[in-house]
C-alpha positions as CSV (number, residue, x, y, z in Angstrom):
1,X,-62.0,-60.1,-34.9
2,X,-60.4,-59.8,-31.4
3,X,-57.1,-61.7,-33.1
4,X,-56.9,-59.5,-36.2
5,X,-57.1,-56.6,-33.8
6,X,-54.3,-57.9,-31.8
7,X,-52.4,-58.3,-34.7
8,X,-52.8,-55.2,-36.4
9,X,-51.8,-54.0,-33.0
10,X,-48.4,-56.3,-33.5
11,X,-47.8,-54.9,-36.7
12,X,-47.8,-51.6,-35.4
13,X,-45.5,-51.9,-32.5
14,X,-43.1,-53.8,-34.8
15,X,-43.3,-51.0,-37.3
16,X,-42.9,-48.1,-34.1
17,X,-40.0,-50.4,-32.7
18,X,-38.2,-51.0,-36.9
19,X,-39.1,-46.5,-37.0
20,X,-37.4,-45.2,-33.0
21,X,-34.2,-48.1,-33.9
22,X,-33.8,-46.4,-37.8
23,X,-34.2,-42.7,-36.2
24,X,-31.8,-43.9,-33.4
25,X,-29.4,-44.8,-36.1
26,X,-29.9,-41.4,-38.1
27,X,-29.4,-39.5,-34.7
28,X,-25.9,-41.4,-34.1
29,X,-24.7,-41.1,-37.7
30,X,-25.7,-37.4,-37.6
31,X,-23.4,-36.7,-34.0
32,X,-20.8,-38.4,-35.8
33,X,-21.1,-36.1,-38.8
34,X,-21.0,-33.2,-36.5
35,X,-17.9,-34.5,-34.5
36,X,-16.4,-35.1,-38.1
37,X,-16.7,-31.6,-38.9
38,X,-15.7,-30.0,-35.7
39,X,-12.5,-32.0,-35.7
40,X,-9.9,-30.1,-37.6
41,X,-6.2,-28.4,-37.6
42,X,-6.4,-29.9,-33.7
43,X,-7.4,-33.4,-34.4
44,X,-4.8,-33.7,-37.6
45,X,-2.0,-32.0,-35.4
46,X,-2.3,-34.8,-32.3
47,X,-2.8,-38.0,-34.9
48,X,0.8,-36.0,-36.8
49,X,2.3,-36.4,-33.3
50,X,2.1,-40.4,-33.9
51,X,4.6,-40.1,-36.9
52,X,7.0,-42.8,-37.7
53,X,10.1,-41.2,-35.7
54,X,7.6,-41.1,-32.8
55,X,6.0,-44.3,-33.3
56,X,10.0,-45.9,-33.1
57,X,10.5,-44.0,-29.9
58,X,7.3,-45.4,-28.4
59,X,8.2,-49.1,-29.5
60,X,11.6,-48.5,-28.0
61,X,10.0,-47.6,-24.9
62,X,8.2,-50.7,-24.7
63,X,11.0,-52.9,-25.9
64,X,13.3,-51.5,-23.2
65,X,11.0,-50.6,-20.2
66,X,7.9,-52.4,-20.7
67,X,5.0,-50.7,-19.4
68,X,6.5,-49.0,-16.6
69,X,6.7,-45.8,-18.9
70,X,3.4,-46.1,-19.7
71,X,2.3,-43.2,-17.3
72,X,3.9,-40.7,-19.5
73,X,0.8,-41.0,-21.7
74,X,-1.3,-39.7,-19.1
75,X,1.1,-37.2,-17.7
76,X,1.8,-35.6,-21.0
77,X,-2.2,-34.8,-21.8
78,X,-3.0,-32.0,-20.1
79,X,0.4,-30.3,-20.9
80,X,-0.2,-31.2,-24.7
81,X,-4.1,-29.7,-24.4
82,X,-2.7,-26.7,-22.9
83,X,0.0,-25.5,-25.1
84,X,-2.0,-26.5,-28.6
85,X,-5.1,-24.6,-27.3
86,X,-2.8,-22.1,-26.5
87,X,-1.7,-22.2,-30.0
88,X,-4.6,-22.8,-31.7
89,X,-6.1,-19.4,-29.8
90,X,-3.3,-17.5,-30.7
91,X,-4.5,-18.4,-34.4
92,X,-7.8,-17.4,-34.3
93,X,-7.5,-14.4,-32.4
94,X,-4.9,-12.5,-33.9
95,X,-5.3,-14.7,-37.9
96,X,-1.5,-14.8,-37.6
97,X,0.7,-17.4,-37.7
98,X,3.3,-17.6,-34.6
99,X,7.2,-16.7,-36.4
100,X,5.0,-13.1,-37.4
101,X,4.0,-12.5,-34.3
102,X,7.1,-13.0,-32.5
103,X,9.0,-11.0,-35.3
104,X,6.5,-8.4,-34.7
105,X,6.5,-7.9,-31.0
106,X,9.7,-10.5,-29.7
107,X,13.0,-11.3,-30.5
108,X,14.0,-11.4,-34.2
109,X,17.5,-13.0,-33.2
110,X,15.6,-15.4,-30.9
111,X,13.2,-16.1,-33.8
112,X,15.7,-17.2,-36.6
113,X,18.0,-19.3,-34.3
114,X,14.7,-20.8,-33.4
115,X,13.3,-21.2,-37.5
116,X,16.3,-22.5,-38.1
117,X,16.8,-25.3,-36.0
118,X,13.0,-26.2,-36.6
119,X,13.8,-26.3,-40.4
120,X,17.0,-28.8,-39.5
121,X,14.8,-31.2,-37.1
122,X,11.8,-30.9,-39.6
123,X,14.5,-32.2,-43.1
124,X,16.1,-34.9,-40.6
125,X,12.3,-36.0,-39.5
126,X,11.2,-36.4,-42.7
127,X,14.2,-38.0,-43.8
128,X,13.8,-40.8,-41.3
129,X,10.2,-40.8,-41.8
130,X,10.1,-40.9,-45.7
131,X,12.6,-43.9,-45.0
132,X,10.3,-45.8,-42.2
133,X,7.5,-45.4,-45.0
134,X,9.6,-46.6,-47.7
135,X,10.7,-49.8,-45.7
136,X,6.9,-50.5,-44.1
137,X,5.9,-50.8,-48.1
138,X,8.7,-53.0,-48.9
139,X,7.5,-54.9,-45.7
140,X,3.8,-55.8,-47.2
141,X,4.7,-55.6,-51.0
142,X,7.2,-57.3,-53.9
143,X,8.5,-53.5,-54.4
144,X,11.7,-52.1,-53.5
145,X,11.8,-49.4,-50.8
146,X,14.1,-47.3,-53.6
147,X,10.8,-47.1,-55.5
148,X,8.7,-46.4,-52.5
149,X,10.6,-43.8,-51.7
150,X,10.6,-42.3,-54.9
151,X,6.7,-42.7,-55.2
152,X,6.1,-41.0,-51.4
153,X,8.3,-38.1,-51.9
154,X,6.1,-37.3,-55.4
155,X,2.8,-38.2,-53.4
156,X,3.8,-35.8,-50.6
157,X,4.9,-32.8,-52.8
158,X,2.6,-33.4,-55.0
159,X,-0.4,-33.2,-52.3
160,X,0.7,-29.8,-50.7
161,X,1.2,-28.0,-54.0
162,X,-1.4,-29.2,-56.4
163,X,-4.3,-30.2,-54.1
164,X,-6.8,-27.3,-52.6
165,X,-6.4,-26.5,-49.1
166,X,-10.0,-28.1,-48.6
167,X,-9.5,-31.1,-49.8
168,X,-5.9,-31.6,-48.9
169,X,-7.6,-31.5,-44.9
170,X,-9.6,-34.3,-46.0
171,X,-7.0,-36.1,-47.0
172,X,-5.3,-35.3,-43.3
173,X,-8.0,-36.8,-41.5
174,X,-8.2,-40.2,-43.7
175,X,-4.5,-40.3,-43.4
176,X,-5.0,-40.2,-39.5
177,X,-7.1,-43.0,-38.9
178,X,-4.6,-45.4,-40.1
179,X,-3.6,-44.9,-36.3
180,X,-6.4,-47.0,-35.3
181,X,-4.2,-49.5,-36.8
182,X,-2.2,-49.8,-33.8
183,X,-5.2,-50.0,-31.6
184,X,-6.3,-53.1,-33.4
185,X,-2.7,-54.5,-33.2
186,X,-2.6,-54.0,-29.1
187,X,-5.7,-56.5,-29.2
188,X,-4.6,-58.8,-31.5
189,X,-1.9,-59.9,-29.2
190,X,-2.3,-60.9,-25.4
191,X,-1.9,-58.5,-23.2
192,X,-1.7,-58.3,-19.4
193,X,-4.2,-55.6,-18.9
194,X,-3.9,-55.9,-15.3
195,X,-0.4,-55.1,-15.1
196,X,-0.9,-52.3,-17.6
197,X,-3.6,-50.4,-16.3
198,X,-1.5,-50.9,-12.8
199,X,1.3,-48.7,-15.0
200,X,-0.7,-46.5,-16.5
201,X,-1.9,-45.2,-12.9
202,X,0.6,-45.8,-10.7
203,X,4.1,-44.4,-11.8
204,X,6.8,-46.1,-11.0
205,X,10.2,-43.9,-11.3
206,X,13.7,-44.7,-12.1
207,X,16.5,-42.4,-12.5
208,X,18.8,-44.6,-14.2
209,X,21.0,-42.9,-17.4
210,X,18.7,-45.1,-19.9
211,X,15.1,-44.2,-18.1
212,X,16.0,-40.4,-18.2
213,X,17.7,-40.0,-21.5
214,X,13.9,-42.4,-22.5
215,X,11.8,-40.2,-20.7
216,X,13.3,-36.8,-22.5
217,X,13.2,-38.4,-26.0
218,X,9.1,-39.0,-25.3
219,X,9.1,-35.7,-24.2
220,X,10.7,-34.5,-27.7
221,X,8.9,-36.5,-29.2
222,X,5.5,-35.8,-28.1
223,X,5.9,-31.9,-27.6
224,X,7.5,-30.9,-30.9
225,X,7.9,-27.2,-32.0
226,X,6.5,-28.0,-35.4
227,X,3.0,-29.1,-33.8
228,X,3.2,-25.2,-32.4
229,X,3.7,-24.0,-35.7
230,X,1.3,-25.9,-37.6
231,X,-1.7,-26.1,-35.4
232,X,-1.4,-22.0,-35.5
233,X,-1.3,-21.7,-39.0
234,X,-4.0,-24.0,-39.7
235,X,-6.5,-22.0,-37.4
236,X,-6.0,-19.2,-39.9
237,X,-6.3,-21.2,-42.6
238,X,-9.5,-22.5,-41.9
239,X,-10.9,-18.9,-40.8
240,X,-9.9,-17.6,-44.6
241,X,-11.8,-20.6,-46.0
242,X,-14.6,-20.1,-43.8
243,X,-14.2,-16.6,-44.9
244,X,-13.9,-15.0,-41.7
245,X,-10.7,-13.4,-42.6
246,X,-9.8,-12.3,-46.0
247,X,-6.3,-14.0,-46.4
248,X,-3.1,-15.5,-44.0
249,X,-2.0,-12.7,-41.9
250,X,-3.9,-9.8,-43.3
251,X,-7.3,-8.5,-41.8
252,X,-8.7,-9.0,-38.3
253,X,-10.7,-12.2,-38.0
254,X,-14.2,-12.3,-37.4
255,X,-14.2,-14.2,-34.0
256,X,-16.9,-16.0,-32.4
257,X,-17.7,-17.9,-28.7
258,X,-18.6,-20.7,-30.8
259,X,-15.6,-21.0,-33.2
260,X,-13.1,-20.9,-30.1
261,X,-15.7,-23.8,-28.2
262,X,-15.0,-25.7,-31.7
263,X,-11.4,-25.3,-31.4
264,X,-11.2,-26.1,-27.8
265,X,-13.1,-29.8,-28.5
266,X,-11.3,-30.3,-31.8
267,X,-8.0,-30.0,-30.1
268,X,-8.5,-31.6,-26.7
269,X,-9.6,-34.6,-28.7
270,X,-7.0,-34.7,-31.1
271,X,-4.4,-34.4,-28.1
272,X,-6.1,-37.5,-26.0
273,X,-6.5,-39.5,-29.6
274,X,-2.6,-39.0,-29.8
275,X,-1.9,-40.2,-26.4
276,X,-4.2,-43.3,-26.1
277,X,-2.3,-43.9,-29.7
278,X,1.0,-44.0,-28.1
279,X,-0.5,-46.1,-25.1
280,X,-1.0,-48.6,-27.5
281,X,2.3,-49.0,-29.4
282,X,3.9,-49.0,-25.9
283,X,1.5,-51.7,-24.7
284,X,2.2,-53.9,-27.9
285,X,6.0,-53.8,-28.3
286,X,5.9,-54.2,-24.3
287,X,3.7,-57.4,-24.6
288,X,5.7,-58.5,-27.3
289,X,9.2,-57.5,-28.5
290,X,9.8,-56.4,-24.6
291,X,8.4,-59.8,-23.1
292,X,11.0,-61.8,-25.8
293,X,14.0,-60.0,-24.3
294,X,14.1,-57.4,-27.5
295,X,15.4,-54.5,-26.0
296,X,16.3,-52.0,-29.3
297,X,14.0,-51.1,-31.9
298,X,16.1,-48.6,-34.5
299,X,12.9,-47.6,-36.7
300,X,9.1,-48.7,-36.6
301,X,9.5,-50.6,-39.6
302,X,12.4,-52.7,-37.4
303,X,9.4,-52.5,-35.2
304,X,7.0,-53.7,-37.2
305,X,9.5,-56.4,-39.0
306,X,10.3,-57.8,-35.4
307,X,6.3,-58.3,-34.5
308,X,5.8,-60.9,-37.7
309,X,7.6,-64.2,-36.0
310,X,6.2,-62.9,-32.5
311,X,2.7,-62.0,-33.0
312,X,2.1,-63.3,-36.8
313,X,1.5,-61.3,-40.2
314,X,-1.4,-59.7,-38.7
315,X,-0.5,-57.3,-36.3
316,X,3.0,-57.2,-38.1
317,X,0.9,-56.0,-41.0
318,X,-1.5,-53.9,-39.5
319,X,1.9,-51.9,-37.6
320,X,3.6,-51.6,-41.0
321,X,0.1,-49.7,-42.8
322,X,0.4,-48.1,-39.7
323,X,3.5,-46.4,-40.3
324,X,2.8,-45.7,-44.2
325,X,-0.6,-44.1,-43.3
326,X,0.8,-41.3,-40.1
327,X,3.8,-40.9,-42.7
328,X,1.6,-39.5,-45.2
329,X,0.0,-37.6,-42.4
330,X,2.9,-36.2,-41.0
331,X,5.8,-35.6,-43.6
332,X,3.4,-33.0,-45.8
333,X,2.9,-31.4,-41.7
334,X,6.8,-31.4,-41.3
335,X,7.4,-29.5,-44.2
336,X,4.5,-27.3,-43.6
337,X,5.4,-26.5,-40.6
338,X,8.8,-25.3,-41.4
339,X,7.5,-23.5,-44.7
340,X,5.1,-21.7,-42.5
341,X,7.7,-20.3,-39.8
342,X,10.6,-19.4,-42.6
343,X,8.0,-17.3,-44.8
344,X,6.2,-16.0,-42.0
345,X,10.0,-14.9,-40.3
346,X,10.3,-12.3,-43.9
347,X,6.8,-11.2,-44.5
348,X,6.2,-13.4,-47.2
349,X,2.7,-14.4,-48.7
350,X,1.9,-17.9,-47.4
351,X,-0.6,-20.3,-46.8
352,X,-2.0,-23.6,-48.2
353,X,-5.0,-21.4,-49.2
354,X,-3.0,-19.6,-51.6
355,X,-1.9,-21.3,-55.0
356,X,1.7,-21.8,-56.2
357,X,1.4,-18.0,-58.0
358,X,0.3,-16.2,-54.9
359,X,3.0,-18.0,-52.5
360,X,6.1,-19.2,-54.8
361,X,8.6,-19.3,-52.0
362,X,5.7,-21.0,-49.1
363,X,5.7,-23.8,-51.7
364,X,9.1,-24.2,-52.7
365,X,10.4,-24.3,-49.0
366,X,7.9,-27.3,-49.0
367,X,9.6,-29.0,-51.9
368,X,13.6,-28.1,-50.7
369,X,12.6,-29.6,-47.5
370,X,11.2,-32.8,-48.4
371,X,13.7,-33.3,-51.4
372,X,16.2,-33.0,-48.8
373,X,14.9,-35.6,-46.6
374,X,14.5,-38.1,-49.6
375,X,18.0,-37.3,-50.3
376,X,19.2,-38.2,-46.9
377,X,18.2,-41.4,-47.4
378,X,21.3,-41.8,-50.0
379,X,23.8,-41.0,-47.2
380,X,22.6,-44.2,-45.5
381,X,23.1,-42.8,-42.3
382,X,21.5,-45.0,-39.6
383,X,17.7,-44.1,-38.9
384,X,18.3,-43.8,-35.4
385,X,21.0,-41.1,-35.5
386,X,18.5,-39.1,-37.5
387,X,16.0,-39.8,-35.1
388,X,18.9,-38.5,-31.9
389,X,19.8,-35.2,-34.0
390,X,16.1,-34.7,-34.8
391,X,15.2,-34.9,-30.9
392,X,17.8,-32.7,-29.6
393,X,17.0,-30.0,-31.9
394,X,13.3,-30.1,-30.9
395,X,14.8,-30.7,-27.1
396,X,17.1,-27.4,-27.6
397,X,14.2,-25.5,-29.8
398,X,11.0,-26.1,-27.3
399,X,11.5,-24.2,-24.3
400,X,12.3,-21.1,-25.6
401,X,9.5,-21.4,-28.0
402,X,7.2,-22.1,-25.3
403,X,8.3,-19.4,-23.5
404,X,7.2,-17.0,-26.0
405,X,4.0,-18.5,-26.8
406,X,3.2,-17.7,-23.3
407,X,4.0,-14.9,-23.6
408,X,2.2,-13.8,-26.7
409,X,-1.5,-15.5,-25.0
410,X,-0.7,-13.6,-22.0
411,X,-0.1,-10.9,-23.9
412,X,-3.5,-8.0,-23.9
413,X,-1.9,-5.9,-26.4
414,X,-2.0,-9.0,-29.1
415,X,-4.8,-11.0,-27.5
416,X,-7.4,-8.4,-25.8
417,X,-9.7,-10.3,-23.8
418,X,-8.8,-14.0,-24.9
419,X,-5.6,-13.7,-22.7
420,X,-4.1,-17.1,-21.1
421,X,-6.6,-18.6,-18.0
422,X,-4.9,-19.3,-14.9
423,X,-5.1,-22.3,-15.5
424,X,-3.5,-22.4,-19.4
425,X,-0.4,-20.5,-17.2
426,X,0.5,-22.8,-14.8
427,X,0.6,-25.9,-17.1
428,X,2.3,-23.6,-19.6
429,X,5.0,-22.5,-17.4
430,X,5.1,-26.3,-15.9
431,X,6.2,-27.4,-19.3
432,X,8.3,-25.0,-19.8
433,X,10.0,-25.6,-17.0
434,X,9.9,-29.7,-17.6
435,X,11.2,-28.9,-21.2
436,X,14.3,-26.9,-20.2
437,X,15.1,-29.3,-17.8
438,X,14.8,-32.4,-20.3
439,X,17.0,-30.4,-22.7
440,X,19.6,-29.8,-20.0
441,X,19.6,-33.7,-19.4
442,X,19.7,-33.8,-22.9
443,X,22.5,-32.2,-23.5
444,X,24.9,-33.3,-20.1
445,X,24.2,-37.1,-21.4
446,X,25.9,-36.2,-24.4
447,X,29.1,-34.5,-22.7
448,X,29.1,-36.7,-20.3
């Protein structure tokens, strides 16, 4: 009797043991659900950062400096955090996109110097990225590039135009965890995480022509004017699906503690998920293409066709689905971007929310600009000029952008009460002042 007891009491703790590890498991799948959902227009704007062009400048960067650059990572956070919350408030508040707002209260001059440099970067990104995809495929398939690029121009159009705004944000987020790619990658290879970690804390500066001209081009790179753009329009977007606003730029928005909260997480994340991606494709091509005395790296499928005889088909592989993956993400965010400010610059209806019949010229802009960048591919102009011209643009176009965006969430007038925090001003105006000077270097290293 006393045994049976005793194991009938066995059974029992088993079965309580088998019950709290399943309703652990439920709990952890369910906060992962939750984070799922709150992640959004933030978390698809920092993984768009990571696209091909930028993925080429952060392999450069390793190639040529190693991990002594590897501080800009952490340096640029905070900045990034603060100017796409900024951004993504402006959204929310006003359920306007930013080239409206500054047509309605700024400069209109200002505004379509600005659009139009935008819309030139943007067609020269996504001319260089299209081609990085095109060459990644060819990489890890019998098919030409040519047919490639044929197929992801389609794909990409095709996606924006015909797809619902709902589940063309799905499709965002699946496309942004091919960046975990690149984690895997840094791991698959040996690294000296001693050394790296000493980097990543400890700066170590050098003001020779090649670090500067580096250090501006991550700056370009990381804090592009189309992520402004995008991030602001895609707040609205998701307040007229959640039906908190009746359509893009008409109506006040029905705005909540909560939904802002949301957008803060959704967007820091996104921001420090973009920044431990480039920490990553530093710390690989550093360990790697760096350590073999490989010093230029043209595109990331160079990139990623340099890593095969150096750290085998794997993490060659896993950099070159890399690079097809953030493509997908970021080309349909290029053109968006640029369709967004152009329309928005004339009063036009736009919006991803809106079909083809409510918004003709939102999506057409979308198609002109991504036919444009497939076609640049025909020129065969090097990927690395397009890259340059693409970088100064944003160089040139950022600070005065930035300047008006802090003005507009400083603004009571536009904003009311949800004006900029001291805080949100002083790394504001510290980028804006970083920016201008970056583009000034910019520019002298090209006179002189």
């Amino acid at each position: 009797m006393p045994r049976w007891r005793w194991r009938e009491r066995g059974s029992k703790s088993a079965f309580t043991m088998r019950s709290s590890a399943l309703q652990c498991c439920l709990v952890k799948r369910r906060r992962l659900r939750n984070l799922l959902r709150i992640l959004g227009p933030g978390f698809i704007t920092g993984a768009a950062d990571d696209d091909p062009s930028g993925i080429a400048t952060y392999a450069q960067t390793g190639a040529a400096f190693g991990s002594t650059q590897l501080w800009f990572a952490l340096f640029a956070t905070p900045f990034m955090i603060a100017i796409q919350e900024m951004c993504g408030r402006i959204g929310l508040v006003t359920g306007k996109g930013l080239s409206g707002l500054i047509r309605r209260h700024y400069s209109r001059p200002l505004l379509f110097v600005a659009i139009l440099l935008l819309l030139v970067a943007n067609i020269f990104n996504i001319g260089a990225d299209l081609g990085a995809m095109a060459a990644a495929a060819e990489l890890v398939s019998p098919i030409s590039r040519w047919v490639w690029l044929f197929a992801f121009t389609l794909f990409v159009i095709g996606l924006e135009i015909f797809v619902s705004y709902r589940t063309y944000a799905k499709f965002l987020k699946i496309f942004a965890i091919a960046l975990l790619a690149y984690v895997f990658a840094a791991f698959s290879v040996d690294q000296p995480w001693g050394e790296i970690f000493h980097d990543l804390f400890i700066p170590s500066f050098s003001f020779g022509k090649a670090e500067l001209v580096n250090i501006v081009a991550l700056l370009g790179t990381t804090i592009s004017p189309y992520l402004f753009f995008w991030q602001t329009d895609e707040e609205v977007e998701e307040e007229v699906v959640h039906h908190l606003l009746p359509s893009m730029g008409r109506g006040k928005p029905r705005l909540s503690k909560k939904l802002l909260g949301t957008m803060r997480t959704d967007t820091a994340v996104g921001m420090v998920f973009s920044n431990l991606i480039m920490f990553f494709i530093i710390t690989t091509s550093a360990s790697t293409l760096g350590a073999h005395n490989i010093r230029t790296v043209a595109t990331a499928a160079e990139a990623a066709a340099m890593l095969q005889p150096l750290a085998g088909p794997f993490a060659a592989g896993l950099f070159s689905l890399g690079v097809i993956g953030t493509g997908l993400l970021a080309v349909p965010i290029l053109a968006g971007s640029a369709s967004y400010a152009f329309v928005e610059a004339f009063g036009w209806h736009e919006g991803l929310s809106r079909t083809f019949r409510q918004a003709p010229a939102f999506y057409i802009i979308i198609a002109l600009s991504t036919g444009i960048g497939f076609l640049l591919n025909f020129l065969h102009l090097p990927s690395f000029e397009l890259l340059y011209a693409a970088a100064i643009l944003n160089g040139v176009t950022a600070p005065p952008l930035l300047i008006l965006i802090l003005l507009i969430g400083s603004n009571r007038s536009i904003m009311g009460r949800r004006v900029n925090s001291r805080l949100s001003n002083i790394l504001g105006w510290s980028l804006a002042i970083i920016m201008s000077l970056a583009a000034a270097v910019l520019l002298l290293t090209m006179v002189f």
